[in-house]
N, C-alpha and C positions, 0 to 999 in steps of 0.2 A: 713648580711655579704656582703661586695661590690664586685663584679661581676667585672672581667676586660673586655671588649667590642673588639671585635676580629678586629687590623684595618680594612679602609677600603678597602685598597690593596690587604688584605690577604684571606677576604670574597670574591672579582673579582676573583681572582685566583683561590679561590676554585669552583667557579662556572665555572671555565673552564675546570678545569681539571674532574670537573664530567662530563662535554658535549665530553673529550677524553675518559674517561670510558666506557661509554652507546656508544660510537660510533659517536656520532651526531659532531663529530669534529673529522679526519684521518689524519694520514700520508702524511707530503703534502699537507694538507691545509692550506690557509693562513688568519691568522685571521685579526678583523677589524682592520685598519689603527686605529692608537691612537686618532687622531681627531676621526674618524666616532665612538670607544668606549666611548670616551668622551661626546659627543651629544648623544650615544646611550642611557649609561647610568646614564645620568647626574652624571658622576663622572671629577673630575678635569684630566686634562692633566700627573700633575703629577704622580696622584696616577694610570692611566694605565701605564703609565711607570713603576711603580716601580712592581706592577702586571704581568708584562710581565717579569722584569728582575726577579723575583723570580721563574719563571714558565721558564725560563731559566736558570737560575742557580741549577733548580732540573733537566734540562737535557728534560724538555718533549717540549719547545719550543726552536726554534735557530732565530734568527735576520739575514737578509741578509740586507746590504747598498743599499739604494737606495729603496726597495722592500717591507721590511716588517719583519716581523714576522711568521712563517711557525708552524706548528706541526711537530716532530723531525720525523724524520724514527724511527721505533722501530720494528725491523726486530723479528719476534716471530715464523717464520714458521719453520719446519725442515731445517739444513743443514746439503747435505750430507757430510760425511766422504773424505779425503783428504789422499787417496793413488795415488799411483801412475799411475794409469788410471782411477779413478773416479775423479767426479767433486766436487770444492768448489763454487757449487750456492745457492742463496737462493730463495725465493720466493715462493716453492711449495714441497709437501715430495714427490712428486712420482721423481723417478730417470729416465729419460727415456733413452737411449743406446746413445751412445759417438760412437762417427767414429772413428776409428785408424788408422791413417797413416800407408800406403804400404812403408815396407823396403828396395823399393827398388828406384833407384835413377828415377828422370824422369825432360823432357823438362822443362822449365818455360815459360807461355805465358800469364801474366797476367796485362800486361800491359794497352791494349787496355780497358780491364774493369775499371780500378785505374781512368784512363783519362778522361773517360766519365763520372764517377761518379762526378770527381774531378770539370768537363767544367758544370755538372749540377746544384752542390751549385750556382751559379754565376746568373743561369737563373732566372731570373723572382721573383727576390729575394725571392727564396727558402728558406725553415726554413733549415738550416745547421746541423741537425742531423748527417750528415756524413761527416760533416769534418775533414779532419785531424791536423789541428789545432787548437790550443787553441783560443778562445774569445780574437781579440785583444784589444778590450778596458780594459783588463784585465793587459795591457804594458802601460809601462810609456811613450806613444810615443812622446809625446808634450817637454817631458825635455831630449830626447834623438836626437831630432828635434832639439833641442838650440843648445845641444854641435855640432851639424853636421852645424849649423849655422855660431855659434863663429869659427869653423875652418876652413870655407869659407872663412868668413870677414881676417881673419888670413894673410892668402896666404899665408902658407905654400905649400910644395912642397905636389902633388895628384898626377901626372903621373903613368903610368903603370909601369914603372921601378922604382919606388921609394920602392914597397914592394915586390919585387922578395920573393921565398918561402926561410925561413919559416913563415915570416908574420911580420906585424910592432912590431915591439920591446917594443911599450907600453901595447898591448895589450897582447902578448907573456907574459909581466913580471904580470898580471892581471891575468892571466888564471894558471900561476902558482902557485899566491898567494893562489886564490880560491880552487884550488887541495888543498894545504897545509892545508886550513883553514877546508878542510871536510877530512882530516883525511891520504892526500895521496903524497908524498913528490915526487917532480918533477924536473928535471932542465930543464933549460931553452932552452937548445938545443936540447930534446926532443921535442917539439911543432911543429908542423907543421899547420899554419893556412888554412882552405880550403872555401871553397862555403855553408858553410852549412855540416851538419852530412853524407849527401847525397853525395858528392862530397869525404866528410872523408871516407865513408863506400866504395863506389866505387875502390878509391885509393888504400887500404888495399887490399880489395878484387885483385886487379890487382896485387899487389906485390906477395903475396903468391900461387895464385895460375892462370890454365891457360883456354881458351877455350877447352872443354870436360871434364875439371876436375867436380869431385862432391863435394857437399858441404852441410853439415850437418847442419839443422834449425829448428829451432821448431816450433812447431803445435798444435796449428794454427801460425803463423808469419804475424810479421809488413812488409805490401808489400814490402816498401823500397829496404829489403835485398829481394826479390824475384827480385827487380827488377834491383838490380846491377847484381842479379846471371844471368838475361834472358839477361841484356846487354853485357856481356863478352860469350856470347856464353857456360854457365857451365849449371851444371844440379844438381837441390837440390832433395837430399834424408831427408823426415820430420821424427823428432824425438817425441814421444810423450811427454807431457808439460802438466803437471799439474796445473792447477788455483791460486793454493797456493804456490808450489814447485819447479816450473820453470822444466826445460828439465829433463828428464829420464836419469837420467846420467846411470842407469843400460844398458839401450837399447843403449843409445850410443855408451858406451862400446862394446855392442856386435855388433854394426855396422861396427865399424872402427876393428873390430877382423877378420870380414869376406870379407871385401873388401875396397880399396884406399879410404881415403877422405883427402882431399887436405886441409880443413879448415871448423872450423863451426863457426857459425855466429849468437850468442845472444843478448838478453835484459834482462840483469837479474833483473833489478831494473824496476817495474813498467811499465812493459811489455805490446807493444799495439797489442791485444785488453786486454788480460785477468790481466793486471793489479796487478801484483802479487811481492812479493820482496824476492828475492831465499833467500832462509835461510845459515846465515854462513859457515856452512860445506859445503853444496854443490857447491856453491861458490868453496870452498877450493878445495875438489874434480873433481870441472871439469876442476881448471887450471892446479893439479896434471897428471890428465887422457892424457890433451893436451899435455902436456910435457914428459910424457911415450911414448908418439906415435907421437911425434915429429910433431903435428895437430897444426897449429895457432888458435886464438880462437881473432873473430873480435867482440869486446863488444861494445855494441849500447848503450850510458849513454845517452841519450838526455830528460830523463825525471828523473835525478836521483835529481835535484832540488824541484821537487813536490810531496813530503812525507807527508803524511796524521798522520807518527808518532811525534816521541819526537825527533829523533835525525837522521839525515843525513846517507844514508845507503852507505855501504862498498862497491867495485868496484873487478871487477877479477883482476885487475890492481895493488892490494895490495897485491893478493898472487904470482904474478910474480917475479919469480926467473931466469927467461931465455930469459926475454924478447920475451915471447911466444905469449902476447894477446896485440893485436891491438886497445886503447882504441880511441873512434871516439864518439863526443857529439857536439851542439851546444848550441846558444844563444834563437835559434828556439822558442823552447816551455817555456823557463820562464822570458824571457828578452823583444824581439822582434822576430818577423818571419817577417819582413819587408828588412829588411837587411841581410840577409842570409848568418851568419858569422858561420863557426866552425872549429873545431878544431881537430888532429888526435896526441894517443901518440903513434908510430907505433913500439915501440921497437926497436929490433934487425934489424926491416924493413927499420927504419929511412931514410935511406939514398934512398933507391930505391922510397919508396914513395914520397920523395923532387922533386927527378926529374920526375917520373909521374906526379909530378900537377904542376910542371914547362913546361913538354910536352903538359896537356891536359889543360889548361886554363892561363898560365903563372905564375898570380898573383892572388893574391882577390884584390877588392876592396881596395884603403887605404881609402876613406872617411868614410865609415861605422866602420871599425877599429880602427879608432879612437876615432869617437865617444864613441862607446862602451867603450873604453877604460878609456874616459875622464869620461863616468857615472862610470863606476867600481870607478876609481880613488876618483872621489866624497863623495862616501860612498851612502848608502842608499839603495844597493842592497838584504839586508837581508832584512831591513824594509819591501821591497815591495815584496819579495818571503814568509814571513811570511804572510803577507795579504793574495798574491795569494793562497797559503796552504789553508788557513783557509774558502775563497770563493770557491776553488775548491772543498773542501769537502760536504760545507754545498751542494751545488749543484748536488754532488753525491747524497747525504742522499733524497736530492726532486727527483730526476728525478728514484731513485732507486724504492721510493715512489709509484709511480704516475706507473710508469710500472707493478710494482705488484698491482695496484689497475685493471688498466683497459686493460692489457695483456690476455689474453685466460689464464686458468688452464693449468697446466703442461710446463707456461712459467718460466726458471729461470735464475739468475742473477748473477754474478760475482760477489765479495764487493771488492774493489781493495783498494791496500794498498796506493793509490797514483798514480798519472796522472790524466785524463782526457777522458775516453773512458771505457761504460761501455761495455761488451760481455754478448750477452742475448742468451740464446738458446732458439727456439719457438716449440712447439709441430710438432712431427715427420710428420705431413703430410705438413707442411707450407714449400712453397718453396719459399727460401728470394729474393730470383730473380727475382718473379713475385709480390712479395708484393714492391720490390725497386722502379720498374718501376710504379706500382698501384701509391704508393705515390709518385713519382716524377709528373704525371701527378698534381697531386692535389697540387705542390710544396712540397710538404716534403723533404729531402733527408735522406737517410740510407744508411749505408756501408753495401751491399752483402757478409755473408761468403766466396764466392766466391774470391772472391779478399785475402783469406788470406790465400792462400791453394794451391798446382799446380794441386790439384785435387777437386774434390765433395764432399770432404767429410764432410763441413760445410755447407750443401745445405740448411738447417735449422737453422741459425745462423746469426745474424746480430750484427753490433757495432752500437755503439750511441754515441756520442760525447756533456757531460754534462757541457760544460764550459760556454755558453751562460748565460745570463742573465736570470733569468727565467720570462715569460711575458705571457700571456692571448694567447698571437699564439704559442708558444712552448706549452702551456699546451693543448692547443686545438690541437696539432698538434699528441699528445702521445696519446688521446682521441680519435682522429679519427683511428691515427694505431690498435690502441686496434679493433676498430669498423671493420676495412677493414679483420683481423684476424682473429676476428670470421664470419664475412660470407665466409672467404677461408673457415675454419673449417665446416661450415654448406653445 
């Protein structure tokens, strides 16, 4: 009887996936370049391609551009449970104790830390571990560079009075579109263009409420809003915030039952550091709660473009019936962060916030707004947020990897539903503020819990920022943190 002979692709692939079995291939590893399998084992070019793409399409390898071919993450350890004060980390089963933010409201002074973290990527060309932006080679900068070209050559009108607020009209009628097309109907005289998210979130922040006021945020939080609340002279009371499930709406509730808060200040989508996308109801429930108590609610979308899902997540902004919630996003994290364009839909505020950014900056930019508006117009914008999706993730999956390999025990990890920034919690006695400085000497950089808290109580807690391209000195650079960890430990 004739025997059918098992290709030769099929035989490669099996010999890899037993080297993932036995161990002798992890998480994160990156296998040989196709040439070097090629010459290794005298098989054709094709046939490791076609070996690799089977060994990807059963999910155990993933392909990055440029890079390679990796071992998938396949996260197998315990996760804990996802209540409302426990953690959704992986990496390790022991649970070790979560800090709880104090109910009660206090200073914010976290500025001077953001700054010097921020002046230390830049030194000595540091590994960027702690940046807070995305990888820009990860932007289309070079065909966003043409259009900002072609409307030089143009000579059109650029003056500073040419886009008094609400902002140029092309880009106004773009940013509209893109609301419509994920799900959230706009007009056009809502828009207010500003400086970046940063400048939207400040604006808002100044309409609703005043110096002394308190303002409700979550915890851990993206400095940002810490840092509009320490510029207007207010004072944040932190809510607790779940990994998975975004703000405590229960605790909230009973915050604003027991004393004034002027406004609170979320990210419900993909939340930085813990990266998480609030589940529909709560959503629903926290614009509900805002509008019982007559609380503005300032929503931070700036990463609501980079969904690791199937489909574009919901905004507070769709259950606004009162024009209660101040939506505030930019171009920042999935476009360009070179050009510092965004945008604010401030509701009912509308009008007070036009003239604050007509008070505190006049204008934006028109050259950059147009641009931007000119790429929008083009098309091509999905194409290349689909990519970015797809690189963002796989670089989660390595860097998730690669932590849980050579992290201390008892280190664990966020899975984020989307963004770029992973929250690692490190065993209770590591203090992240002497391992920042440890690694800044050696170049590394880390984001200090510290920076995301108006208190201590992330003292053991770092972000990571996995956008980067992954290379021989980011891998070397997780390898040595792991190293520095354990002689704190020891």
């Amino acid at each position: 009887m004739k025997t059918t002979r098992q290709p030769l692709y099929q035989r490669f692939a099996e010999q890899i996936r037993v080297s993932l079995q036995n161990g002798v291939l992890r998480p994160g590893d990156r296998l040989s370049s196709v040439r070097q399998a090629s010459r290794q084992h005298g098989l054709s070019i094709t046939t490791v391609v076609r070996a690799y793409e089977l060994l990807e399409s059963s999910g155990l390898v993933e392909s990055h551009p440029q890079s390679g071919y990796f071992v998938r993450a396949r996260f197998t350890a315990e996760v804990a449970p996802a209540s409302a004060h426990e953690s959704a980390f992986h990496a390790s089963p022991a649970e070790p104790g979560r800090s709880r933010p104090s109910p009660v409201s206090a200073e914010v002074d976290v500025s001077r830390h953001v700054l010097a973290t921020l002046k230390s990527i830049h030194q000595h060309d540091a590994i960027p571990l702690g940046s807070p932006y995305p990888d820009p080679t990860l932007f289309p900068a070079r065909r966003i560079s043409q259009y900002n070209g072609a409307i030089l050559r143009s000579g059109g009108p650029l003056g500073v009075l040419d886009d008094l607020p609400p902002g140029h009209p092309d880009l106004i009628r773009q940013i509209v579109r893109r609301h419509l097309e994920t799900g959230l109907s706009v007009d056009p005289g809502d828009v207010v263009v500003t400086v970046g998210a940063t400048e939207a979130i400040n604006l808002c922040l100044q309409a609703v409420a005043k110096a002394g006021d308190t303002i409700a945020v979550e915890s851990p939080t993206f400095y940002a809003m810490l840092h509009a609340i320490e510029r207007l002279g207010m004072r944040a009371i932190e809510i607790p915030t779940d990994p998975r499930l975004g703000m405590d709406i229960a605790e909230l509730k009973k915050v604003v039952q027991s004393q004034p808060v002027a406004a609170c200040m979320v990210m419900p989508n993909f939340q930085n550091p813990l990266g998480f996308e609030m589940p529909e109801e709560n959503k629903r429930q926290l614009v509900e709660l805002g509008a019982r108590y007559n609380m503005p609610i300032i929503e931070n979308g700036v990463c609501n473009e980079l969904y690791f899902g199937t489909a574009h997540p919901s905004v507070l902004k769709a259950y606004d019936k009162r024009g209660m919630v101040l939506y505030c996003s930019s171009f920042s994290k999935s476009l360009t962060s070179a050009y510092r364009i965004g945008w604010t839909l401030p509701g009912r505020y509308r009008e007070q916030v036009e003239k604050l950014k007509f008070l505190n900056t006049l204008s934006t930019s028109t050259l950059p707004q147009r641009a931007i508006a000119a790429y929008l117009t083009a098309g091509g914008y999905d194409r290349h947020l689909r990519r970015l999706r797809r690189t963002l993730q796989q670089r989660c999956d390595i860097m998730s990897a690669f932590v849980g390999r050579f992290f201390p025990a008892g280190t664990r990890i966020t899975r984020p539903a989307g963004g770029y920034v992973l929250w690692i919690e490190l065993p209770a006695a590591i203090d992240s503020m002497a391992l920042y400085r440890q690694a800044l000497a050696e170049g590394i950089t880390i984001a200090p819990g510290r920076l995301f808290s108006t208190s201590d109580a992330y003292r053991s807690f770092i972000r990571m920022n996995y956008s980067y391209s992954w290379t021989p000195q980011i891998e070397q650079a997780i390898r040595r943190l792991g190293e520095m960890l354990a002689a704190m430990l020891e």
